[in-house]
C-alpha positions, 0 to 999 in steps of 0.5 A: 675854224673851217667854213662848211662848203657845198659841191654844186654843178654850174652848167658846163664849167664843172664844179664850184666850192660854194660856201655854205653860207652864201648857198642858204642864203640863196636859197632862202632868198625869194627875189624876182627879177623885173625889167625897168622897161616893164615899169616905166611907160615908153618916153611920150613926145610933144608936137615939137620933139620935146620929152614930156614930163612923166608923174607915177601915180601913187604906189598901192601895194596890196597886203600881201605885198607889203608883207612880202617887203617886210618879212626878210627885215622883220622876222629874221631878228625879231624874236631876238630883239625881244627877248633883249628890249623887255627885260630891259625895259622891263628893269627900267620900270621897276627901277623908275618905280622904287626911285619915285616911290623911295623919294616919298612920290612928290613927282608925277609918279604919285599916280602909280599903283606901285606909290599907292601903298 
């Protein structure tokens, strides 16, 4: 199978095949980059030339960010995860119902509305 590939331009060196793949994945990727400079406090020194020990305060990141963080993880599979678990899930109960319920309900299952009849 031949791999889908995209012409692009790159400033002055001309032409580069680029795989389909790794492009969408570019593109889709929304990522900023931030200098560690711009997070880090400049080093503090004391009367004798020592570093002083720097603590971060907490992070507090708001929701938005929070989603922001989690979506790429989150989204992309999850739909597909469950259509997976439920059925499963799903099947494991009803096998763990008729279990209890063919053994006459002498287990802690006597409490399923499944027993009751």
């Amino acid at each position: 199978m031949r791999a889908c590939s995209l012409a692009v331009t790159v400033g002055s060196a001309g032409i580069q095949q680029v795989r389909f793949g790794d492009f969408q994945r570019e593109v889709v990727l929304r990522q900023r980059t931030i200098s560690y400079n711009e997070l880090t406090p400049r080093p503090v020194t004391d009367a004798d030339g020592q570093a002083v020990p720097y603590k971060p305060g907490r992070l507090k990141p708001q929701r938005a960010e929070i989603v922001r963080l989690l979506a790429p993880y989150v989204s992309v599979r999850f739909w597909t995860q469950v259509r997976a678990v439920v059925p499963l899930a799903a099947y494991l109960t009803l096998f763990q119902l008729s279990w209890c319920c063919a053994r006459g309900c002498r287990t802690n299952w006597s409490s399923s509305p499944a027993c009751w009849g």
